[in-house]
Phi, psi and omega in degrees: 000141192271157180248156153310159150301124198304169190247085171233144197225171217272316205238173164314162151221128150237002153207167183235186170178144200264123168313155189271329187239337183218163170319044216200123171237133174285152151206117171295124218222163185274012179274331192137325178294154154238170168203155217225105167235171161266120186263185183190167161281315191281313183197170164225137165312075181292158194262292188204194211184129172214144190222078179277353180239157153296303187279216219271130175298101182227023168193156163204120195226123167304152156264187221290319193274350182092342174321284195231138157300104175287146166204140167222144191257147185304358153301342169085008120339131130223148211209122163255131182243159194282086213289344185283330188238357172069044161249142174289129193268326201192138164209128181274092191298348206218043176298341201211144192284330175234143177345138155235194194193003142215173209217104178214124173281111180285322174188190187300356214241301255216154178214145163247143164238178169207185204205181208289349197244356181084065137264131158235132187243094151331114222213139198239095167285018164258327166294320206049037157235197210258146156237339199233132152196149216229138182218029184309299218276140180241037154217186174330095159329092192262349194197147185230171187204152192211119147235121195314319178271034155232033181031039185244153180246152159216135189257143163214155195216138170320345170293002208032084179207137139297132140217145182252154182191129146288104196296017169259357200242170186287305193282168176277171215267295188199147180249124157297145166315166162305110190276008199000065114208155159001127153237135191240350180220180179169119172224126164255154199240160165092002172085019174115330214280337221231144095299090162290138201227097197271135189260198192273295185322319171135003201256170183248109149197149253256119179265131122318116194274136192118345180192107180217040162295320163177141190312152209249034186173143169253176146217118195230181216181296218253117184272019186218152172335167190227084199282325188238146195224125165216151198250110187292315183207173169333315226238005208215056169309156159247166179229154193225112202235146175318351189256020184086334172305149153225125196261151167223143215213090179264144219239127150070071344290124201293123182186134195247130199269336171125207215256100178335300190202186176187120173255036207077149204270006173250045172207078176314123187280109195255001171191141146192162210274166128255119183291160172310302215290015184041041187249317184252137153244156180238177224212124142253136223201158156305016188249015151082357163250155160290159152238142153235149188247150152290117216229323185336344176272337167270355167275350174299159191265353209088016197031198185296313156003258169329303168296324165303325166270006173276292187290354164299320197296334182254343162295327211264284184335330194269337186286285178331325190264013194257340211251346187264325191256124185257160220305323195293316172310323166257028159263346211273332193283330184289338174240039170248151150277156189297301194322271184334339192276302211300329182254002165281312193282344181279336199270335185281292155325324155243350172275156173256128178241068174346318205271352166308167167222087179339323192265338147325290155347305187262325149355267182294014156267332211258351161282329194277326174279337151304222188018305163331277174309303173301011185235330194271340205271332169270347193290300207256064112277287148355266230305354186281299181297312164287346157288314152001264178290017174273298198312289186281012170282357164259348173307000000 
């Protein structure tokens, strides 16, 4: 499948966001701009152009209709523009005492930053003030992850600490031990159950939700920092790392499936994204461009393909079992008890029996377990999409 055309620009970028609904991407730059195209196959579209800071853009995110754009800057801003015309709607000049440095929209109400010194703050876009601010970490906020049916937000920080808090409440929930190193990412997986967490050393690793005292699994690999995390499904991530790579990486079982793209290894990735429509991911990097990679394959299900060899695979069973199975053998079940059929089809299945006639058996184990994986394979798709549209209906 053909891609947009990469996004290049005079300056850094460091981080973007993809529209909820159409086909329209930000992109934050270390000058301070923003710029807004419509992307394509055929061309990509500049929209608009905003300079709401002097300094560096470093986090952005839509709300749920996509209506407005957040950015917040190393100025210590934060600011919403009128994301259809790139005009500033509202800018907070002093949110933070310090530069900030992430950015996450919790629902429609209520967005957290978090800033160079580990302050994290709650912010009511309807009051347009702080309701919340949390001071456990004492460096940098590098990445926030927020789940919605416990209201709970969890943070990593350059102090190498986790921590989680319920955002109705003042105090934190739970702190982790000290990870003595840099934790730079963090999504969570597993339907909520799981926090994959990427640090400065290159490891992956993997929280119990509920113990977060430290972590109950690594993964390692990756030989370079682990700046970005984007979560394809419950079961499936990418990582976007300091040697230029982007890996896709499945969790429970642990396994690195391999590598999306690459944008060289003296251009360290400082983001990437999943577009809504799930055709495109976008990629930010020193090299002063966007990527978009193609991902639309790993959400198929497989197509007619896959049914058509499906239905090949049970006529040849049906051939097999007509052309194989002899009169005594279909006479024998009718004069069994069921119980007795049930622990003879159990003896088959794990016994090697010479007087079988084994390779008929195995056939048909090994069609039923294709025919398995292709029905869990339509399963965890279901199951893609709809956490998908739950996440962004909530937003």
């Amino acid at each position: 499948m053909s891609t947009p055309a990469n996004l290049q620009f005079d300056d850094q970028v460091f981080d973007f966001a993809f529209h909820p609904n159409e086909d329209v991407i930000a992109a934050g730059l270390i000058t301070g701009d923003i710029h807004c195209y419509r992307y394509g196959l055929e061309e990509n579209v500049k929209l608009w152009s905003e300079r709401p800071g002097k300094k560096s853009i470093r986090g952005l995110e839509y709300n749920a209709d996509g209506s407005v754009l957040y950015s917040i800057s190393k100025d210590k801003s934060i600011t919403a523009i009128d994301a259809a015309v790139g005009t500033t709607k509202l800018k907070l000049s002093a949110a933070h005492e310090n530069p900030l440095n992430s950015l996450l929209i919790l629902n429609n109400n209520v967005l957290a930053t978090g800033d160079d010194q580990g302050i994290i703050k709650l912010w009511d876009n309807r009051s347009q003030k702080c309701v919340m601010t949390y001071e456990e970490h004492d460096d940098f906020i590098a990445d926030m992850t927020y789940n919605s049916d416990k209201k709970t937000l969890i943070a990593v920080g350059g102090d190498g600490f986790l921590s989680t808090w319920d955002i109705r409440k003042p105090d934190v929930v739970a702190m982790s031990d000290c990870m003595d190193d840099e934790l730079l990412s963090v999504q969570l997986v597993k339907n909520g159950k799981k926090a994959i967490v990427g640090s400065q050393d290159g490891v992956l690793s993997l929280w119990t939700w509920g113990d977060w005292g430290d972590y109950t699994d690594r993964i390692l690999g990756h030989p370079n920092s682990i700046d970005t995390i984007c979560k394809l499904d419950e079961d499936t991530i990418c990582t976007g790392s300091s040697d230029g790579l982007i890996r896709i990486v499945s969790i429970l079982p642990n396994k690195f499936e391999g590598v999306i793209g690459d944008h060289g290894e003296e251009f360290p990735i400082e983001r990437i994204r999943l577009a809504d429509n799930k055709k495109y991911m976008g990629s930010c990097a020193h090299d002063n461009s966007i990527h978009f990679w193609d991902v639309a394959h790993l959400f198929e299900e497989g197509g007619d393909d896959d049914e058509e060899e499906e239905e090949v695979t049970e006529d040849k069973d049906e051939v097999n079992l007509s052309t194989n199975v002899s009169e005594d053998t279909v006479t024998k079940p009718a004069e069994a008890d069921s119980s007795e059929e049930e622990e003879e089809e159990d003896s088959d299945s794990n016994v090697d029996n010479s007087d079988n006639d084994d390779s008929d058996n195995e056939k048909s184990r090994q069609q039923k377990r294709k025919r398995g994986k292709q029905i869990e394979g339509r399963n965890a798709k279901a199951s893609r999409q709809q956490a998908a549209s739950a996440f962004f209906g909530d937003l």
